[in-house]
Each structure stands twice: as structure tokens, then as C-alpha cells.
PATOR-375964 format. One line per 3 residues: number of its first residue (from 1); for each residue x, y, z of N, C-alpha, C. Coordinates in steps of 0.02 Angstrom, whole numbers, plus 50000, padded with zeros to 5 digits. Layout:
<atoms>
NUM> X,Y,Z,X,Y,Z,X,Y,Z  ...
</atoms>
This chain:
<atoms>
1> 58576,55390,57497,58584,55447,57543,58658,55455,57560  58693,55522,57556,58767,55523,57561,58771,55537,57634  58842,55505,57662,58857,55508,57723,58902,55541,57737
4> 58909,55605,57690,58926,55657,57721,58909,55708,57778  58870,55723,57797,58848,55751,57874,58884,55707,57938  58861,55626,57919,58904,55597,57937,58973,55605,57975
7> 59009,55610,57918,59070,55600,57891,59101,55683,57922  59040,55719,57917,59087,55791,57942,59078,55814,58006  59034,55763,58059,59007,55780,58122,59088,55734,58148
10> 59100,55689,58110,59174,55637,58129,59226,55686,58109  59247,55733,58061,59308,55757,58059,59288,55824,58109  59246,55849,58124,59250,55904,58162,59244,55881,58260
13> 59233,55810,58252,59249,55782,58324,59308,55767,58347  59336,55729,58281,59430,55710,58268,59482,55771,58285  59456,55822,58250,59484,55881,58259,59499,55918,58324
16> 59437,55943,58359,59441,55944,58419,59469,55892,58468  59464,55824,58464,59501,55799,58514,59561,55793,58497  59606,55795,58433,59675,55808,58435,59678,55879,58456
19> 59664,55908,58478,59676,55972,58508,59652,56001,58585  59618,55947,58595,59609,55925,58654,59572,55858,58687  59620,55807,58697,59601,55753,58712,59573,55746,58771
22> 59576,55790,58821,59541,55764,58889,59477,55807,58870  59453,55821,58849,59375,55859,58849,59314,55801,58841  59272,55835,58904,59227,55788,58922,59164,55798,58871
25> 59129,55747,58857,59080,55742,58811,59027,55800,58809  59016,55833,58868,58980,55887,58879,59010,55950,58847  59083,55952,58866,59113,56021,58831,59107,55982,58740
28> 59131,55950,58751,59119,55934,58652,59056,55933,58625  59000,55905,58656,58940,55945,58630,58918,56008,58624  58951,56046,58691,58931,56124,58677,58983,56158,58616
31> 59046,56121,58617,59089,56144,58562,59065,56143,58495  59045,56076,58493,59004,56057,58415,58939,56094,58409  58903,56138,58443,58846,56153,58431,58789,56098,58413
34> 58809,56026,58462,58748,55972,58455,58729,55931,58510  58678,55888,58535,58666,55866,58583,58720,55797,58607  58709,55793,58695,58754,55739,58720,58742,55689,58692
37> 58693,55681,58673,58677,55626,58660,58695,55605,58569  58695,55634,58551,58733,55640,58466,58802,55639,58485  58823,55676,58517,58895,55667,58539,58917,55594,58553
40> 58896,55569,58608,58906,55507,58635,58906,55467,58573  58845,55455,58525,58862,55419,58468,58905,55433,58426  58923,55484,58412,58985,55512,58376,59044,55473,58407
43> 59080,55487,58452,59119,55457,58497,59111,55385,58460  59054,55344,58516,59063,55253,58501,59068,55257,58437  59056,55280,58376,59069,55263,58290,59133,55249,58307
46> 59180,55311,58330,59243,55330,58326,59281,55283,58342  59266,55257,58407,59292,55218,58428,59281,55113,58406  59217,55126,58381,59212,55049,58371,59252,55042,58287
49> 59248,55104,58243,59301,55111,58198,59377,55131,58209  59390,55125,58265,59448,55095,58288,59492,55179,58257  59480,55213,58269,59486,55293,58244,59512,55347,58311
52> 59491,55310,58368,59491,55366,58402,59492,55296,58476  59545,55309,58531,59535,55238,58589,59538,55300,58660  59493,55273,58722,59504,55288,58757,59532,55287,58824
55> 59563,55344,58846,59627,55316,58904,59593,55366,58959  59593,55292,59024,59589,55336,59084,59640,55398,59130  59628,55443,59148,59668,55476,59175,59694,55443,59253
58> 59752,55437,59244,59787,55397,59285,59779,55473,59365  59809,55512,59369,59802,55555,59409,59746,55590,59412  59699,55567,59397,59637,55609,59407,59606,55611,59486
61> 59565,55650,59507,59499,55614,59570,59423,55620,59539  59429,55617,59467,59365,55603,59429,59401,55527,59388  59372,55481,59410,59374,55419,59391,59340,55405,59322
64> 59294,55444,59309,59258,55449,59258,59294,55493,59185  59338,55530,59242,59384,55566,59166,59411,55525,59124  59404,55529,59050,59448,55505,59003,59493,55545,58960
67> 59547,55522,58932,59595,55576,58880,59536,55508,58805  59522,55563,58756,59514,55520,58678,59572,55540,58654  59631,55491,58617,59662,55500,58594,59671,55472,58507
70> 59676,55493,58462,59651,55480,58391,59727,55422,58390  59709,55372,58354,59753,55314,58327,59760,55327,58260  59840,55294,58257,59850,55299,58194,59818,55276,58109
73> 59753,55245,58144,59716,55257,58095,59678,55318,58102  59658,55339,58167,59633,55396,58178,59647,55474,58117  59732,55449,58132,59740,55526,58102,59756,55516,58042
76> 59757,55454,58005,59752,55458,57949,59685,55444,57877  59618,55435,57952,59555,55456,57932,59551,55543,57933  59563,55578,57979,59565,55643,57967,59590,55667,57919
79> 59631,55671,57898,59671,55674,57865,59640,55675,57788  59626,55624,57767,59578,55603,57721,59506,55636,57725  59466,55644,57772,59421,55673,57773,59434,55759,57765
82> 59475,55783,57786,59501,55847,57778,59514,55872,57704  59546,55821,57683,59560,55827,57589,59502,55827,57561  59443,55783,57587,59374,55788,57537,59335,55830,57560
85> 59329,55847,57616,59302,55925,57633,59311,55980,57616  59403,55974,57595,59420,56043,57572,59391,56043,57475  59407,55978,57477,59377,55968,57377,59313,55984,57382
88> 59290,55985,57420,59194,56005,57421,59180,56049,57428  59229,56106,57479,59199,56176,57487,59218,56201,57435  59278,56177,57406,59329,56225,57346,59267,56242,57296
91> 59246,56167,57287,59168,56156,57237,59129,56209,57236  59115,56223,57314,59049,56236,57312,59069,56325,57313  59122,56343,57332,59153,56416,57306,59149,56403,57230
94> 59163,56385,57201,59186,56419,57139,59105,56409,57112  59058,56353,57119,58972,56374,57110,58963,56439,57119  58958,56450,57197,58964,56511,57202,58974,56582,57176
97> 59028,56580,57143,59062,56620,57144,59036,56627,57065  59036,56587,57033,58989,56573,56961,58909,56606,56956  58894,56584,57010,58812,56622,57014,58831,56718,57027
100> 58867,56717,57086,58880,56796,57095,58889,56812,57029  58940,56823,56983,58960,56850,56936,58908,56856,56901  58859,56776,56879,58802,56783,56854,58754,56840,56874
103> 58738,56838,56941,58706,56910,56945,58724,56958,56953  58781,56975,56938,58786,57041,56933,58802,57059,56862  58794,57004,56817,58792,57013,56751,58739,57047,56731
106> 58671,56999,56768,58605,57025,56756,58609,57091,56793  58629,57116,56846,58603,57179,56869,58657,57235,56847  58694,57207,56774,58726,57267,56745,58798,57278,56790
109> 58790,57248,56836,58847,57292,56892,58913,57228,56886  58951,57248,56804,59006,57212,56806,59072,57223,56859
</atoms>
């Protein structure tokens, strides 16, 4: 079984928190279009793969606030995951784009 879904629920979490590191697990689930609770495990992967560490907000009066900030392995998992995502859609365009032509071969309409 490939662990890509995986692999792309982690670069589209990576992503968002380099672009915003203080966002609370609630806004990143509604961001991601998935539950807190998928979130939250998303996150601990991140972090027990040493990808992503978290820092308390020193000036906060939510004690509970954290900044995720991606480590330099962090961003050079993104990074990497970004390159094989983009090699996969490229893929799956030019399939694509192979079948269209195909039918419109069949329906005459070059």
C-alpha cells in the first residue's frame, strides 16, 4: 500500500505552517478540509519525525498557544516531497491529456 496520501496530508500541513506557524490545530483542520483529530496525528508524525518542533508563545495569555516551526530537516522534507508531487501530477497531466486527445480522436473533433 503506497504512502502517498500519507505523504501529501504531511506536505500540505508543512506548507501551511511555514506560512503560518502560530495556527492552532483547529484552524489547520478547517484549512486542510480534515478532522482535529487527523490533524493532531498529522502534527505528532511531524514532529516525532523530527520535521516540524514546537515553540511556546512567550507573550501570549493563551498558555496553550504554540508557534510549529518546520526544522531544518523540516524544510528539506518539503522540499523533497514537493519535487515528487510535482513528478506525479506532471504524470498524471500528460495521462490525461493522452486520453483527451484520444477522445476526441474518436469523436472526430480533432
Amino acid at each position: 500500500m503506497s504512502d502517498l496520501p500519507r505523504k501529501e496530508s504531511h506536505l500540505k500541513v508543512l506548507r501551511l505552517l511555514e506560512a503560518n506557524p502560530g495556527v492552532s490545530q483547529r484552524e489547520l483542520a478547517h484549512d486542510l478540509g480534515i478532522s482535529l483529530g487527523k490533524t493532531n496525528y498529522c502534527i505528532r508524525a511531524l514532529l516525532s519525525e523530527g520535521l516540524i518542533k514546537m515553540q511556546n508563545f512567550r507573550n501570549s495569555d493563551n498558555k496553550a498557544a504554540y508557534a510549529y516551526l518546520l526544522t531544518p530537516e523540516g524544510i528539506v522534507a518539503k522540499a523533497d516531497l514537493t519535487r515528487r508531487f510535482l513528478a506525479q501530477k506532471l504524470q498524471e497531466y500528460e495521462a490525461l491529456r493522452r486520453e483527451i486527445d484520444h477522445l476526441r480522436e474518436e469523436a472526430g473533433d480533432s
